[in-house]
N, C-alpha and C positions, 0 to 999 in steps of 0.2 A: 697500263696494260701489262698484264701478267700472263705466261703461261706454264703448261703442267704437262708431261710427256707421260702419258696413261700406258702405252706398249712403244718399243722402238729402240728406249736407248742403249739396249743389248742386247740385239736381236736383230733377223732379218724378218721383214714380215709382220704384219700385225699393228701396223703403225697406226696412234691415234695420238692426238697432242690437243690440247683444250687454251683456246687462247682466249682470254676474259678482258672486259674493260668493268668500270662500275655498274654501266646496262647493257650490255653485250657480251654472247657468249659464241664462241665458231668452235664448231668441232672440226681440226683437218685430218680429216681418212676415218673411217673406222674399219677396220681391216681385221681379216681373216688368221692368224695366228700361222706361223709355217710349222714351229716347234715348240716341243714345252719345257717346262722352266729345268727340263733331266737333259735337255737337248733332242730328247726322239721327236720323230716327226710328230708332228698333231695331226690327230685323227679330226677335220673337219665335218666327217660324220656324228660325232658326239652333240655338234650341236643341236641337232634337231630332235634329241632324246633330253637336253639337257634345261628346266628353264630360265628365266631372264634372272632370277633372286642366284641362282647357282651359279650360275656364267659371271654376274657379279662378283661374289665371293670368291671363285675362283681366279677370278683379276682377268678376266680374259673379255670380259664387257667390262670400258670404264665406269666408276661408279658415280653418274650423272644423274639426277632420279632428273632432271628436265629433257631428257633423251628417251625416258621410256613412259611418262605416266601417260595418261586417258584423255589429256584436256593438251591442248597444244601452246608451248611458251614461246609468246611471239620474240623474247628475246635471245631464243635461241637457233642456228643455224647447224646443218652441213656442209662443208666442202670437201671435194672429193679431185682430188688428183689425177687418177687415169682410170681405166676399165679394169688394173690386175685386183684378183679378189683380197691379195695379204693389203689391199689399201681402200678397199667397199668391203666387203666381204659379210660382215655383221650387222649391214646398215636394215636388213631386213626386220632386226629387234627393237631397232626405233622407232617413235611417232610417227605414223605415214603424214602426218597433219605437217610436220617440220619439211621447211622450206630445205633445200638440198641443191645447192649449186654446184656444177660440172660442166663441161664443153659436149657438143651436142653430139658428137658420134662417140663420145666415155656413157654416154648413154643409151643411147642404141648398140652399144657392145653389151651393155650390161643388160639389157632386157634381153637380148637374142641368145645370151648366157641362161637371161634366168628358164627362157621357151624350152631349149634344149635342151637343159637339165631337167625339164618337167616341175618347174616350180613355178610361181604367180610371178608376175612383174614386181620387182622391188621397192623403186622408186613411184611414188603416187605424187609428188610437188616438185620437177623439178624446173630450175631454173638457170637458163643459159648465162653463160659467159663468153666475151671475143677476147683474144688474145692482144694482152700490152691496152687492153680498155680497160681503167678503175671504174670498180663500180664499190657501191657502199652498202654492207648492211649495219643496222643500227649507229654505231660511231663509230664504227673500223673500216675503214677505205681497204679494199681487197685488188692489187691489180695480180692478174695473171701472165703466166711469161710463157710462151708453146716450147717445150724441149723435145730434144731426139732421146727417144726410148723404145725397147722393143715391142710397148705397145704405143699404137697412134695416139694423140691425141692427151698427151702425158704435158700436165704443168709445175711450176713450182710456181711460188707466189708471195708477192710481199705485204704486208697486212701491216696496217699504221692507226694507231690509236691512244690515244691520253697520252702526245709527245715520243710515243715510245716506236720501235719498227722491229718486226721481227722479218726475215725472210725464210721459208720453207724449200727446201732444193728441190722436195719429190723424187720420183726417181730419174735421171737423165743418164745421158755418156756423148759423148762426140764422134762413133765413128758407124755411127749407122747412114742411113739415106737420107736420114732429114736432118742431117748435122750442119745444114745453113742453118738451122733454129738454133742450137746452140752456140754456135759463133753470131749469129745476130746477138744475142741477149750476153755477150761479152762485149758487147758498145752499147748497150744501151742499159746494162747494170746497176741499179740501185746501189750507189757508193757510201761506207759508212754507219750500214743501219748497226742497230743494238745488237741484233743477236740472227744469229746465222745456224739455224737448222738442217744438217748439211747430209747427205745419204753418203756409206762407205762401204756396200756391198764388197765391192769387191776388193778391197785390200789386203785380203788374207795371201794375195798372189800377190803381193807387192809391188816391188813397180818394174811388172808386166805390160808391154802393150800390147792391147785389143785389135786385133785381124778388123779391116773393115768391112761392111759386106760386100765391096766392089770384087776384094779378093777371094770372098767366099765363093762369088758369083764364078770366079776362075778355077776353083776347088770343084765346084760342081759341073759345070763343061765338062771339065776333065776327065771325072767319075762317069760321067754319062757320057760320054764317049769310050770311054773302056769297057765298060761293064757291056757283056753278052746278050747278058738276061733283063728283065726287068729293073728297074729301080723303085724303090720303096721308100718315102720321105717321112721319119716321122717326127712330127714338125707340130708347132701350138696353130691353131688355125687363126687364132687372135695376133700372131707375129706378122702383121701386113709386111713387114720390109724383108721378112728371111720369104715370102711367097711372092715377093717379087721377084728375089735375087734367085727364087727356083725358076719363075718362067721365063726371066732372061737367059735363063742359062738352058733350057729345054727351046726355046725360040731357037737359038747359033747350035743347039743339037741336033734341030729337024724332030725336037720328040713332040709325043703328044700330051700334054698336062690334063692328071685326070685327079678332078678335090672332089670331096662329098658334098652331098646338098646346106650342110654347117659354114664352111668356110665360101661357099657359091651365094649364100644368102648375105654373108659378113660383106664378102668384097663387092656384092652390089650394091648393100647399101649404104656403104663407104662412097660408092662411087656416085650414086645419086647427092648424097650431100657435096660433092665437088672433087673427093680425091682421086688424084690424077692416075689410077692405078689399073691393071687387068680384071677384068671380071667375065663368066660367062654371057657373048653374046657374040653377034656378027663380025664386029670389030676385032674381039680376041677367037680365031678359029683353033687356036691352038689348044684350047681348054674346053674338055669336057668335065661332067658331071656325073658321078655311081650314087646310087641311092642305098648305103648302108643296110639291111636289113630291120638289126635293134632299135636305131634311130628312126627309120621309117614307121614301123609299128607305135612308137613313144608320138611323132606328132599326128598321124590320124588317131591313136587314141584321142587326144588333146582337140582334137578336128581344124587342125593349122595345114590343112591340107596345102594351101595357099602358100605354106613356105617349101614343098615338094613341086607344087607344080609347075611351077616360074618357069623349072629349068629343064622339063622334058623335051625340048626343043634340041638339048644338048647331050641328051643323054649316053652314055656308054655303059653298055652290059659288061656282065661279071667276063661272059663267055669271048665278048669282041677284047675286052682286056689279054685274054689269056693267048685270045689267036694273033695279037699284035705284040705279046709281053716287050719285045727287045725293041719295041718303039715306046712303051711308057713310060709317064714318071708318075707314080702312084703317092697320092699324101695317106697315111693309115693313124693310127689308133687304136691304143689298148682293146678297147670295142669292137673293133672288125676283126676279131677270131674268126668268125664264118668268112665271111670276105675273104681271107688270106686261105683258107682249107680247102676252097672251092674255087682258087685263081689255079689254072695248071701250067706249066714250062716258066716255073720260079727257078727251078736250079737255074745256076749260075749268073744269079741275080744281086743284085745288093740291096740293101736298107742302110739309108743312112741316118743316124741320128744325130738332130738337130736341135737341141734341145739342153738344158742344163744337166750337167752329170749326175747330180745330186739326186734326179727324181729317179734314179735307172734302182735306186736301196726301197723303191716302191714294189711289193711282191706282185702286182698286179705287170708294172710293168716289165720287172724282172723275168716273169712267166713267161709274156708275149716273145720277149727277145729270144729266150730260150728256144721257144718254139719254133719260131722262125729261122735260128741256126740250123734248129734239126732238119728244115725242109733245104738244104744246100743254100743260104743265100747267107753271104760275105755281108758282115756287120761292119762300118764304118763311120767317124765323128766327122761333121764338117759343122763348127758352128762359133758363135763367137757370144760376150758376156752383152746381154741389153744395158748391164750399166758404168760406170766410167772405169776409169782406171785411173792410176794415182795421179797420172801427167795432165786430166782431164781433169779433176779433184783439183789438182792447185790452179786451174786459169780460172777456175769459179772462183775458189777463197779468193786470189787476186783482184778478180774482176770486183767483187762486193766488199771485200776489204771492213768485215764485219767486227765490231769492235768484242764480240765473244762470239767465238765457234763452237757448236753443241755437236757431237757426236750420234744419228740417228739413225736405225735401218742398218746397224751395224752390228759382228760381234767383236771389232777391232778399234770400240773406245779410244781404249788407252793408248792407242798408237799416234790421234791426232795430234798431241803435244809433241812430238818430236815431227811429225811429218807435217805440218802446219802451222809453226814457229811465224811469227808471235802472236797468231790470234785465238789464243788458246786462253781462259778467264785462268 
């Protein structure tokens, strides 16, 4: 068993890695690009002006011709890690015919991505997997292991084929909500494999440790308890565990939690498949529902009426927001520019951002913040990294104790060999 690192091993984002036997081929992630090879952002809009022969050449689709032809190669797969796009992201330029395995709410994220984006559903074949259950395609035994990431539903996995064993870390970290998942899979670790594909986002902070949400959760009380005026969350709606730690903290505030019909459609039906979480309904009184403007017009275009109407039951107007302001917590969006210009008694309000620093060099979101200072309302950070940190990074190396450690999902390679002594090849 061989494999080949197509995007990833110097870079955040965009990971794709090809793992082969002599009749077996898995593709794990094929992912979205964050940056390009000058380090600026990647313009993900390029792709849709750009075709498959180009995106190839420009190394930004691997070059697999069994991933794109006409006719479907039953020897080849997808595996897909979690719902973030730098790890699907370009799986729409492959074969729909290709089999495409992921856990089943990475896919219901991903379709409700692609609805609300106004694009077709991505995925045409796909096929589930359970957590810590091996299953096999062609002659590589594939088991998956559930990790805590700041999106649900996030794997790494261990893939065993012609004697050899590779494991994929994906993206994880230990200090979110569901950090029993990654201390379970610290006992129950594949010890020994060949080769250990391992994410290092964040090491550029060294060894820093990561806020957990418990204490985020005491950050936001706190804020929401001080602030005058409204609160303004601007937060990924796909982060289930930082939108829990806002309504536990809006619950001990007495506020009222108001999301859009986007994140009202995610968290029901999250919660239909089994997770234990808040969603608009009788149970959670505390969460209402705005119907965005832009957004609302994009799905009755589309005539998805059905993902608007679920939640009229819950509804909150622009106007009841504004006459209650210093009782909300509002989730927002580079997109709710109308929203925010047509909310009134914002002064002396806050926004907080929740969100990775990184995206704030987006002029689009640059703009929104702008604006929203100029309307009186106090900018503030309360947020913490979805992926490990260095002290998290070595109880994995420990735990699997891999006889070579590959550097991926990173731009701080070269640091593994000092900071990961001795499984470095």
């Amino acid at each position: 068993m061989t494999f080949n690192i197509h995007r990833g091993s110097n870079e955040i984002g965009g990971t794709c890695v090809e793992v082969c036997t002599a009749k077996t081929r898995i593709i794990l992630d094929i992912g979205m690009p964050l940056m390009n090879a000058d380090g600026s952002r990647f313009d993900s809009a390029r792709t849709d002006e750009i075709s498959t022969e180009d995106l190839i050449k420009e190394k930004i689709l691997p070059n697999i011709s069994a991933l794109y032809g006409p006719v479907k190669d039953k020897n080849t797969a997808i595996l897909i890690s979690h719902a973030h796009q730098d790890h699907y992201g370009l799986i729409n330029f492959t074969n729909k015919k290709l089999s495409v395995y992921l856990g089943k709410a990475s896919h219901k994220l991903i379709e409700l991505t692609a609805i609300f984006s106004g694009k077709d559903p991505v995925i045409k074949n796909p096929v589930y997997f359970i957590d810590n259950e091996p299953f096999s395609f062609g002659d590589i035994e594939i088991t998956p292991y559930l990790m805590d990431h700041a999106c649900c539903d996030a794997y790494a996995f261990l893939l065993r084929g012609e004697g050899k064993s590779l494991f994929y870390s994906g993206d994880f970290r230990g200090h979110g909500r569901k950090w029993k998942s990654f201390y379970k899979f610290l006992h129950i670790a594949p010890k020994n494999v060949d080769y250990m594909l391992m994410e290092g986002t964040s090491l550029s902070r060294k060894k820093q440790k990561f806020l957990k949400e418990e204490q985020l959760e005491i950050q936001f009380l706190q804020t929401f308890r001080e602030t005058k005026g409204i609160n303004l969350v601007f937060v990924s709606g796909q982060n289930v565990d930082r939108l829990v730690t806002i309504f536990r903290a809006c619950k001990k505030s007495n506020k009222i939690l108001a999301i859009d019909f986007y994140i009202a459609n995610i968290l029901t039906e999250l919660a239909k498949l089994g997770y234990r979480i808040p969603y608009p309904s009788p149970n959670f009184p505390e969460i209402k529902v705005f119907f965005p403007s832009l957004l609302t017009r994009r799905m009755k275009k589309q005539k998805r009426n059905d993902l608007i109407d679920n939640f009229y039951n819950y509804r909150i107007s622009l106007e009841e927001i504004s006459e209650k302001a210093k009782h909300i917590v509002m989730t927002v969006r580079t997109s709710m520019a109308y929203e925010i210009k047509n909310i009134k008694n914002l002064f002396a309000g806050t926004l907080i951002y929740s969100m990775w620093e990184g995206y704030k060099d987006n002029y689009i979101t640059e703009r929104f913040l702008s604006n929203i200072k100029r309307r009186g309302i106090v900018i503030t950070t309360i947020h913490t990294s979805g992926h490990a940190d260095y002290y998290t990074l070595q109880k994995m190396v420990n735990a699997v104790q891999p006889k070579k450690l590959i550097p991926i999902h990173t731009t701080q390679g070269s640091e593994y060999q000092n900071l990961f002594q001795p499984h470095i090849p």
